[in-house]
C-alpha positions as YAML, in Angstrom:
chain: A
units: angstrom
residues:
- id: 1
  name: UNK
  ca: [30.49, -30.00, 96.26]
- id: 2
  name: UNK
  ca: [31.46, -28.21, 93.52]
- id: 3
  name: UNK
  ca: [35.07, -26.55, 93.49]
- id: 4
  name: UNK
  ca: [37.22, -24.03, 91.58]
- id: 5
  name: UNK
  ca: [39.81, -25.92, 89.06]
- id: 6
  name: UNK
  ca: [41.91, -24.60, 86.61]
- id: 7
  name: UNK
  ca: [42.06, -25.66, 82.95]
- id: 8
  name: UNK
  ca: [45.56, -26.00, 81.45]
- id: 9
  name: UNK
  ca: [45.97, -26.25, 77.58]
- id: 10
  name: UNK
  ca: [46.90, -30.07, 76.66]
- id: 11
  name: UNK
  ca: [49.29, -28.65, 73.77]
- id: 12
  name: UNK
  ca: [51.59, -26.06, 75.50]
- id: 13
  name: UNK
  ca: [50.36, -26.16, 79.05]
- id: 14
  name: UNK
  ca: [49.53, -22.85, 80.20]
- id: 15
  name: UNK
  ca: [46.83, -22.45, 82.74]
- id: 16
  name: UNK
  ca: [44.17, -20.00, 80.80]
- id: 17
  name: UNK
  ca: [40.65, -20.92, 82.57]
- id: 18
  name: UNK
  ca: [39.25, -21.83, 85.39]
- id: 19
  name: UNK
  ca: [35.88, -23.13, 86.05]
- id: 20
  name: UNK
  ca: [33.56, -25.12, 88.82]
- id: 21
  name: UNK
  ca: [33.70, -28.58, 88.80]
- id: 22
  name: UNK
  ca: [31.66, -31.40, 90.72]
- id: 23
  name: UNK
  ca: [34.63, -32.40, 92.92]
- id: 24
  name: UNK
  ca: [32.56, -36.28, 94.23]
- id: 25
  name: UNK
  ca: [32.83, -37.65, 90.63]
- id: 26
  name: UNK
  ca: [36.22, -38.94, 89.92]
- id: 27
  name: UNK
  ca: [36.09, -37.81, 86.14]
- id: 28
  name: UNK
  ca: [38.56, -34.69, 84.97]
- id: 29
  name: UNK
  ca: [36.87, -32.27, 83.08]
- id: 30
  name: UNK
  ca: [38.13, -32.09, 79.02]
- id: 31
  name: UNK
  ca: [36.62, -28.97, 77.46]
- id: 32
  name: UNK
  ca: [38.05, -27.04, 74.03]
- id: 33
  name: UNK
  ca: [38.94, -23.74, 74.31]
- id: 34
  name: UNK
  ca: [40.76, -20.95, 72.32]
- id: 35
  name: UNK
  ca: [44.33, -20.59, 73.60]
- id: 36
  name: UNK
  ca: [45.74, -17.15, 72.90]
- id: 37
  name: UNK
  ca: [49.33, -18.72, 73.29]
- id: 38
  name: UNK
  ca: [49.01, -21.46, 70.55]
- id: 39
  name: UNK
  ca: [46.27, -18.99, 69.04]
- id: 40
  name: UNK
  ca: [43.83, -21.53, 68.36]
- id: 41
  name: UNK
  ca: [41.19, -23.85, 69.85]
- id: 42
  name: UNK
  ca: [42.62, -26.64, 72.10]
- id: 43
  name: UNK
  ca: [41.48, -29.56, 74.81]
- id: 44
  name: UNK
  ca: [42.18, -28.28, 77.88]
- id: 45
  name: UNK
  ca: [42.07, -29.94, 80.98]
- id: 46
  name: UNK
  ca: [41.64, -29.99, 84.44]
- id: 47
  name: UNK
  ca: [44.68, -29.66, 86.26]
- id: 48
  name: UNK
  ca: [45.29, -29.95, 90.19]
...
């Protein structure tokens, strides 16, 4: 079942995105993504 999660940046930590995600794999999603706080493109990950 897919699920709502939010995406956090990995460098300063704010929560920017949110996305689906297959919640039955055990696997947190990494994606890159501009962050308008560090005002560049960072990993951010899923968060809980």
């Amino acid at each position: 079942m897919a699920k709502k999660v939010p995406l956090a940046c990995s460098v300063c930590g704010t929560r920017n995105y949110s996305t689906t995600a297959n919640t039955a794999s055990g696997e947190r999603l990494e994606i890159k993504k501009y962050c308008g706080v560090c005002n560049q493109h960072t990993v951010h990950k899923q968060t809980k």
